[in-house]
Kinemage of the C-alpha trace (Angstrom):
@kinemage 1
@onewidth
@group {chain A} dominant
@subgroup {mainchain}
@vectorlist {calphas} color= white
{ca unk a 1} P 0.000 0.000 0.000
{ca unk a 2} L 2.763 2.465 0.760
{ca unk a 3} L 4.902 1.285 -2.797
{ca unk a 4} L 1.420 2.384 -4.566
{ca unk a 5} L 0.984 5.549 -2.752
{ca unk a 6} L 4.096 6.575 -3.153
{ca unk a 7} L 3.913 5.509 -6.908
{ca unk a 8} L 0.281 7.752 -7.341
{ca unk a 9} L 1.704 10.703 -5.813
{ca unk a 10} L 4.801 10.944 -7.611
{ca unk a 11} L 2.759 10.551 -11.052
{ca unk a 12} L 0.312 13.180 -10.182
{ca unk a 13} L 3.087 15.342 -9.958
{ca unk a 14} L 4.646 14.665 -12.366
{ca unk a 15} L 1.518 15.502 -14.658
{ca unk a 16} L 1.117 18.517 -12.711
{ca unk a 17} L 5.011 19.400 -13.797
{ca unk a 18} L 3.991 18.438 -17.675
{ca unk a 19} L 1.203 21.190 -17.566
{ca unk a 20} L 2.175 23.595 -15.197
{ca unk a 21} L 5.274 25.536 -15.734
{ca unk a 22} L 6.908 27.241 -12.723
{ca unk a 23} L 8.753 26.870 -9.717
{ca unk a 24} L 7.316 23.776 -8.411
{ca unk a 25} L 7.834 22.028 -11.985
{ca unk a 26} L 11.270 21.787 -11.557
{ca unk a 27} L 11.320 20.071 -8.345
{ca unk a 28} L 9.302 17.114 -9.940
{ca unk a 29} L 10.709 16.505 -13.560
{ca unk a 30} L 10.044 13.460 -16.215
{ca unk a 31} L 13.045 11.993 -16.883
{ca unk a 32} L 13.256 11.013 -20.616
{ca unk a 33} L 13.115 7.267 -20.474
{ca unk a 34} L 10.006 7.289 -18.379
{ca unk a 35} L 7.661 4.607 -19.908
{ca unk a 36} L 4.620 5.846 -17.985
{ca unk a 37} L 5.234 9.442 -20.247
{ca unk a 38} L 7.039 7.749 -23.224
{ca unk a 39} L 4.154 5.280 -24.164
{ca unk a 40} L 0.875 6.815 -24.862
{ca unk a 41} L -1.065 4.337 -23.943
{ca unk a 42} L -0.184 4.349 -20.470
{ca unk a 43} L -1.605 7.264 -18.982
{ca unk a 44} L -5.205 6.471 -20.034
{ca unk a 45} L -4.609 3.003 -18.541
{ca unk a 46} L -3.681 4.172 -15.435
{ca unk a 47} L -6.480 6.660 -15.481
{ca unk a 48} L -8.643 3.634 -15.885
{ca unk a 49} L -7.402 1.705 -13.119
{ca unk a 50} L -6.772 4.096 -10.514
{ca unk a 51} L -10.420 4.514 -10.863
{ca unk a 52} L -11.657 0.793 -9.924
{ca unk a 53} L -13.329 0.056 -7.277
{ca unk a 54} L -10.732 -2.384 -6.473
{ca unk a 55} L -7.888 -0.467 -6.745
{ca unk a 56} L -8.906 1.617 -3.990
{ca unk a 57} L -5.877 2.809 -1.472
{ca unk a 58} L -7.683 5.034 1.510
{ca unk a 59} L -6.946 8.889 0.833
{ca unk a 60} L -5.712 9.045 4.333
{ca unk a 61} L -2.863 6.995 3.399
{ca unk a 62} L -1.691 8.837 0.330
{ca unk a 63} L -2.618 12.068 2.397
{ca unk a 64} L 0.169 10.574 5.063
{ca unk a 65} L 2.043 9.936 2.442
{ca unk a 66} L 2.000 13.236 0.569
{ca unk a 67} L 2.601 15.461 3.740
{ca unk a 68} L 5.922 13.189 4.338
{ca unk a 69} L 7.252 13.412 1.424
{ca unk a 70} L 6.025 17.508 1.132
{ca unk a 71} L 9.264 19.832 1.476
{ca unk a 72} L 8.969 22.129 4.417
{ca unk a 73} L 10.039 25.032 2.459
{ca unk a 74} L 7.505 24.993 -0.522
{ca unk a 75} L 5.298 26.687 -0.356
{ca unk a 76} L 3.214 27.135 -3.565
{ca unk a 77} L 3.011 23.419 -4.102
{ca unk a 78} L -0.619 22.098 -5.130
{ca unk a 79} L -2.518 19.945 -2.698
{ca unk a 80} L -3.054 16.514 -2.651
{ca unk a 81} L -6.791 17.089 -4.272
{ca unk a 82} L -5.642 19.915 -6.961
{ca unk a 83} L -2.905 17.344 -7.954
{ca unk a 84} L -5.762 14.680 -7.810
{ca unk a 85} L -8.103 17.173 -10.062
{ca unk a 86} L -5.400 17.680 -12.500
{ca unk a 87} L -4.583 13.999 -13.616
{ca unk a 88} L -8.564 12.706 -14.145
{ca unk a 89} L -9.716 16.251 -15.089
{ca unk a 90} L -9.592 14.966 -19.317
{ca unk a 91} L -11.182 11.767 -18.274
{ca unk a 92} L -13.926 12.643 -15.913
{ca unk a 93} L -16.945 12.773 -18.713
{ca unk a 94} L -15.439 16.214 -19.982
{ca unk a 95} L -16.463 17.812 -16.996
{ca unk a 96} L -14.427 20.422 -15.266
{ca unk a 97} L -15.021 19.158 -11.649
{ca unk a 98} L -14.687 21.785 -9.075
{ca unk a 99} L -12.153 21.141 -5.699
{ca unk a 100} L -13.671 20.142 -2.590
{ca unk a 101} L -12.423 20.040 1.177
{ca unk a 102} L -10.350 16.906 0.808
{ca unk a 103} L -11.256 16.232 5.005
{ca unk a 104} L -13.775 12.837 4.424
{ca unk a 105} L -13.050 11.642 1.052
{ca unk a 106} L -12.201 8.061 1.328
{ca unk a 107} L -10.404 7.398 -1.579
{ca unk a 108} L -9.710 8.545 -5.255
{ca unk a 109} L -13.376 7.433 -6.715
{ca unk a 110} L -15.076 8.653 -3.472
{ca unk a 111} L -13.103 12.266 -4.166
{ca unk a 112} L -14.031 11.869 -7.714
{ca unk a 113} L -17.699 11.303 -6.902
{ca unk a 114} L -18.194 14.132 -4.539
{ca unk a 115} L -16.248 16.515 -7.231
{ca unk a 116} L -18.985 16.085 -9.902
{ca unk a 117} L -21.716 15.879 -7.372
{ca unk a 118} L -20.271 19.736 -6.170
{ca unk a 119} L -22.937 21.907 -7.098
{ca unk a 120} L -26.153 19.543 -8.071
{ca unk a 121} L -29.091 20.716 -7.264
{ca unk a 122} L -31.178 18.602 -5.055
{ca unk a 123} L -34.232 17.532 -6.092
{ca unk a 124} L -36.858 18.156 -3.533
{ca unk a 125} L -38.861 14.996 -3.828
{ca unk a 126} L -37.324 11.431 -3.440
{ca unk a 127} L -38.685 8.495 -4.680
{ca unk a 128} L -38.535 5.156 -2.867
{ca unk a 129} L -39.948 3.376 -6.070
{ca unk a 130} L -37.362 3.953 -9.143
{ca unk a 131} L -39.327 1.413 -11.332
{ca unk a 132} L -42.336 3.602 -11.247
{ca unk a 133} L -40.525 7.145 -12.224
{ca unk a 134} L -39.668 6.055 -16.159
{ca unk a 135} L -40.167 8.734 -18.953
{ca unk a 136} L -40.312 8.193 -22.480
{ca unk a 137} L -37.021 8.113 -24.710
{ca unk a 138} L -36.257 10.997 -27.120
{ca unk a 139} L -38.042 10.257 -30.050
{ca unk a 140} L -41.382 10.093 -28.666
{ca unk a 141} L -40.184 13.261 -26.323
{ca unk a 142} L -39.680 14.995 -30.067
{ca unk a 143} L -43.142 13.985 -30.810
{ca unk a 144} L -45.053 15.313 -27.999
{ca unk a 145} L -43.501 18.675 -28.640
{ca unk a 146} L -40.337 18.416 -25.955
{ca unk a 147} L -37.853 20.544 -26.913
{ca unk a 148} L -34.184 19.800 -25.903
{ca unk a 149} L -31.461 22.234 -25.034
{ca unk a 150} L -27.817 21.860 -24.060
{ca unk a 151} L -26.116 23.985 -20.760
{ca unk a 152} L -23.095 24.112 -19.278
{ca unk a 153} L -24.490 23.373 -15.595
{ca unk a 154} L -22.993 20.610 -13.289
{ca unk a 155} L -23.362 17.307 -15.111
{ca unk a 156} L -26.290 15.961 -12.952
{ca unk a 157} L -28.872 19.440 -13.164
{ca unk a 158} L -31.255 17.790 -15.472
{ca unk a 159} L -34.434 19.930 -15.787
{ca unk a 160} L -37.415 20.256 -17.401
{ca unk a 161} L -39.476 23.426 -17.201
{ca unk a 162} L -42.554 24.556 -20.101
{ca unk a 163} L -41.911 21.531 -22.648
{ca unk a 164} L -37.705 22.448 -22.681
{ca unk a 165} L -35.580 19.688 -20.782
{ca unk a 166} L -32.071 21.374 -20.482
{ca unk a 167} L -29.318 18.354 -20.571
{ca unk a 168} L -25.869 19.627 -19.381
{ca unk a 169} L -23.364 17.938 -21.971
{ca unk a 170} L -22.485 14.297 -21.846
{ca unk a 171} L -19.252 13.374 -23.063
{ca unk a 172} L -18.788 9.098 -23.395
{ca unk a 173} L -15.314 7.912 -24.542
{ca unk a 174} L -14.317 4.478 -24.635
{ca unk a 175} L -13.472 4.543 -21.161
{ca unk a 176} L -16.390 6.222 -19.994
{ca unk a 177} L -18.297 3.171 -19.261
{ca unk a 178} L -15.614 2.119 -16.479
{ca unk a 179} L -16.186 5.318 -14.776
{ca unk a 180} L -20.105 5.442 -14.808
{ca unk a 181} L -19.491 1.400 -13.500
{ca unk a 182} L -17.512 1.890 -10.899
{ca unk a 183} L -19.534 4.993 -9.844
{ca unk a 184} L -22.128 3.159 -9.603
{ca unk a 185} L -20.933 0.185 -7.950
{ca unk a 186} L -19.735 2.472 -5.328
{ca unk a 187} L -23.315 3.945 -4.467
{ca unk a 188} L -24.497 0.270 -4.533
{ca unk a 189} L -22.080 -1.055 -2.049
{ca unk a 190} L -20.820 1.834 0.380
{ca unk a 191} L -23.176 1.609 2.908
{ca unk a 192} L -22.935 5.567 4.012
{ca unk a 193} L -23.890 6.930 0.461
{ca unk a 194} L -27.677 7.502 0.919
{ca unk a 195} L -29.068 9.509 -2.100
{ca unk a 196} L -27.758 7.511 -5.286
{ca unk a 197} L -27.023 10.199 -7.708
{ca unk a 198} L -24.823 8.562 -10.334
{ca unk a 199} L -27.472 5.574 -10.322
{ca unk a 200} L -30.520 7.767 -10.723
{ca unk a 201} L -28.582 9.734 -13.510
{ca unk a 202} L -27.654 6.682 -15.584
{ca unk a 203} L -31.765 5.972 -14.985
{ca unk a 204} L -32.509 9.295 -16.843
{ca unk a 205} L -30.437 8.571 -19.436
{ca unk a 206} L -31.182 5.299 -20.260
{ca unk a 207} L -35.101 5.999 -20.388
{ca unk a 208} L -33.922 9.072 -23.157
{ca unk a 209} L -31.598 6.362 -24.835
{ca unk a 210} L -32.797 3.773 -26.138
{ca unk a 211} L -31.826 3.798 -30.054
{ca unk a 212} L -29.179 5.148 -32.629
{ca unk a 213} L -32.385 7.917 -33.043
{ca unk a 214} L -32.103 8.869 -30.029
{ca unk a 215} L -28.516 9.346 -30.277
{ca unk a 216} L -28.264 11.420 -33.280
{ca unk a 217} L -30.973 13.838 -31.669
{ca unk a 218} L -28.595 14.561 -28.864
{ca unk a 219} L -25.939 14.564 -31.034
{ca unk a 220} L -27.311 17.390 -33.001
{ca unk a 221} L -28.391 19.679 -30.631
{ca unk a 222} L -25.170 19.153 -29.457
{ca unk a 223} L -25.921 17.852 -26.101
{ca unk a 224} L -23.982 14.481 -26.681
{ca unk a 225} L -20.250 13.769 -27.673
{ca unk a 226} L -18.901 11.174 -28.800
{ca unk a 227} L -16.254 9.102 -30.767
{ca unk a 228} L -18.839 5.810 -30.514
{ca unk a 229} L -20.957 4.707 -33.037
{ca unk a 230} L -24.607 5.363 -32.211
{ca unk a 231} L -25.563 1.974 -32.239
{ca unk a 232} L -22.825 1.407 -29.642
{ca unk a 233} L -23.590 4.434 -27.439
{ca unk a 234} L -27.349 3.289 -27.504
{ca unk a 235} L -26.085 -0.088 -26.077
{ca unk a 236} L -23.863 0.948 -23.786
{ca unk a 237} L -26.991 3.355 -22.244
{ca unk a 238} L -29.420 0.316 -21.960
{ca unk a 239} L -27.274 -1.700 -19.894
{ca unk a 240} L -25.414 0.980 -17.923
{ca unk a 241} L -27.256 0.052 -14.358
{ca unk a 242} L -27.865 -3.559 -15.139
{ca unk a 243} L -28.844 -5.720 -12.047
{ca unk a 244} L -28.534 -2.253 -9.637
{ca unk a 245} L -31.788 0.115 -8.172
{ca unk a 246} L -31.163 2.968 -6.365
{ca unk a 247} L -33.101 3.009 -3.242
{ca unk a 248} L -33.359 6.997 -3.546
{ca unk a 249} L -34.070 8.227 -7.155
{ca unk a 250} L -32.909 11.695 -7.301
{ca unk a 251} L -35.093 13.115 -10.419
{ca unk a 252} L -38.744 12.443 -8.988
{ca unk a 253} L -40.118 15.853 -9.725
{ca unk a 254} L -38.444 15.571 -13.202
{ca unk a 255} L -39.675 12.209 -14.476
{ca unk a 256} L -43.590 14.095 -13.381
{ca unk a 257} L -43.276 17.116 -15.584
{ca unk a 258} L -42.125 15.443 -18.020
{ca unk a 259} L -45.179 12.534 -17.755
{ca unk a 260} L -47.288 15.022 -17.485
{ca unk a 261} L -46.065 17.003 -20.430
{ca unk a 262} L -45.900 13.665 -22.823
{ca unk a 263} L -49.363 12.574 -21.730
{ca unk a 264} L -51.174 15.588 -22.850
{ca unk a 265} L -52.811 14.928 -26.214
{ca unk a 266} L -52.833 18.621 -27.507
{ca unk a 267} L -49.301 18.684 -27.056
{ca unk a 268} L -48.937 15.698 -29.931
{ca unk a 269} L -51.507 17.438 -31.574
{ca unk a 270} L -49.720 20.705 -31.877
{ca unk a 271} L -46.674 18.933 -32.828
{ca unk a 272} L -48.199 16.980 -35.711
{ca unk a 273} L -49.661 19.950 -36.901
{ca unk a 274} L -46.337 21.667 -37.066
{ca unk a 275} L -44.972 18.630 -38.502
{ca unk a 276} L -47.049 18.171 -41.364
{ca unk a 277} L -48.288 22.051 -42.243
{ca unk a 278} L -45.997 24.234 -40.846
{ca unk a 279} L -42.619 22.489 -41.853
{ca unk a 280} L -42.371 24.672 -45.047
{ca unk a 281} L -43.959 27.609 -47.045
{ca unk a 282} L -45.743 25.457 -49.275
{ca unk a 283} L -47.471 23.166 -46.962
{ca unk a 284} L -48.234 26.434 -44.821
{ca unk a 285} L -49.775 28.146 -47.684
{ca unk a 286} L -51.968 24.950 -48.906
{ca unk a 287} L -52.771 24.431 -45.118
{ca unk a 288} L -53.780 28.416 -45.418
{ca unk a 289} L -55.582 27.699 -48.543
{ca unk a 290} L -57.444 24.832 -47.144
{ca unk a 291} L -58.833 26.688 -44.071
{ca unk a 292} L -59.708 29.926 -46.120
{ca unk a 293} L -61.667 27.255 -48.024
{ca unk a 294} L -63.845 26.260 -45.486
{ca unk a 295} L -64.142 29.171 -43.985
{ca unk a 296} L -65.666 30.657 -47.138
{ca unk a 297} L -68.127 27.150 -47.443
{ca unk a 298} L -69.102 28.220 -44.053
{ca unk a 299} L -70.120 31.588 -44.728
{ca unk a 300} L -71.725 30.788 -47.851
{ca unk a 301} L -73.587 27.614 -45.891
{ca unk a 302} L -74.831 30.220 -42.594
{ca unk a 303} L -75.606 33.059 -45.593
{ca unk a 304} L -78.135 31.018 -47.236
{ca unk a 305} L -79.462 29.500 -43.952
{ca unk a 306} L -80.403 33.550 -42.904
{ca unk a 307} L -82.308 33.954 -46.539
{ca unk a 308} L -84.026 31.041 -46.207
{ca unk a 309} L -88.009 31.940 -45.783
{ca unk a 310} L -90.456 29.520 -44.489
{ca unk a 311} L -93.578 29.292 -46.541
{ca unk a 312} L -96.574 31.750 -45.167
{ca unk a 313} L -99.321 29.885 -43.086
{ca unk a 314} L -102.063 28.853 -45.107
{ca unk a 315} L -104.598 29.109 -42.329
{ca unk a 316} L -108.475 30.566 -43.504
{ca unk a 317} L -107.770 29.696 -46.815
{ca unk a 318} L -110.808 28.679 -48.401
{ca unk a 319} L -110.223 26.116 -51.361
{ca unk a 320} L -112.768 25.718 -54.155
């Protein structure tokens, strides 16, 4: 444990050195033959398992370990968590994780966790019955009028508010499915994490996510990124929380707007008529034509109704 520790700290360093130029980078240099720097590969494999749920050393070890071997007389030196921040920053779903008090982490994917989680706004209403909050994927979202917009918020603000859901952008690499994994094996086993976020989030996105339709929607408005094929990225959606249910699902008052929204019938309505009349000038102006049709039959129709005379009463008419 100590031969790791001491291994992880000198490597965050020495990607700290690579990207930060200054006085601290030349106390911590990489030395030409380096194979962990001189073979590409081996960063993003150490990304990968640093990040297992497995691999886990306490942070209170390499926190003992960092302070020791921490020169008394430096004193612009990054912490233990900016160092931490710095290494998965490019691999952490192309978020840009903000630091947090590094006092209760309790080891790299814990700190990890609790970095994207920084800033999430909690959703009022928690649901003790995940298999009951489900909300139609995309495509039918698209066809009951649901518009979808991309923001820059913290990965896990998912809202929906007067037919708009706003999706913070989702960046999946190859490796990204070993993150969400182990993320969510985490919440499944650690017996102090209450409110499953990650779980509940990969919920979300596998009801929107179900084929390569799907994908290209979210593609195109820009929301998703990706270096997957779509069928792939579909797949790797639908069996994201395979086998797991999160005994607090985070995006209650979510999945019930958007219910709500989809089970309107004048919303479809609206959208088919968009659709099919309103998605050029020409249908527009036959759709025009049409109604200024019938509107003129109906005039015509009540005009002749008003000039129509009943026959007078023949009453004391006296017949031969």
């Amino acid at each position: 444990m100590v031969v790791d520790g001491c291994f992880i700290i000198e490597l965050f360093r020495k990607c700290f050195t690579a990207v930060t130029p200054g006085k601290y980078a030349r106390k911590v240099f990489i030395e030409r033959d380096d194979p962990v720097f001189n073979m590409s590969w081996m960063i993003t494999a150490f990304r990968y398992d640093l990040l297992l749920l497995e691999n886990q050393i306490p942070w209170r070890v390499l926190d003992c370990l960092f302070m020791l071997t921490r020169e008394n007389d430096e004193t612009n030196e990054p912490s233990l968590s900016e160092l931490t921040l710095n290494y998965f920053r490019s691999y952490i779903l192309g978020k840009h994780p903000k630091k947090i008090e590094e006092v209760g982490s309790k080891h790299l994917l814990d700190f990890t966790r609790k970095c994207l989680l920084r800033g999430t706004q909690k959703d009022s209403n928690i649901h003790r019955n995940p298999v009951q909050a489900q909300i139609p994927c995309v495509t039918e979202l698209i066809q009951a009028g649901v518009k979808f917009q991309r923001t820059n918020d913290s990965m896990l603000n998912i809202t929906f508010e007067n037919g708009v859901m706003k999706i913070p952008t989702i960046v999946v690499c190859e490796n990204g499915e070993s993150l969400f994994r182990n993320l969510i094996v985490y919440e499944q086993c650690e017996a102090s994490v209450y409110e499953m976020e990650i779980t509940s989030y990969a919920m979300v996105l596998d009801n929107l996510i179900n084929t390569s339709s799907d994908v290209d929607i979210l593609v195109q408005k820009g929301i998703l990124f990706t270096h997957l094929s779509k069928e792939d990225i579909a797949s790797f959606f639908s069996k994201l929380y395979n086998n797991t249910i999160p005994g607090d699902f985070s995006y209650k008052e979510l999945t019930d707007k958007v219910n709500e929204h989809y089970h309107r019938r004048c919303n479809r309505w609206k959208t088919i008529l968009a659709r099919d009349y309103f998605n050029n000038p020409w249908s527009t102006l036959a759709f025009a034509g049409a109604l200024l049709g019938l509107g003129l039959t109906f005039i015509q129709t009540f005009y002749a109704i008003l000039a129509y005379r009943a026959p007078e009463s023949d009453e004391g008419y006296n017949y031969p």
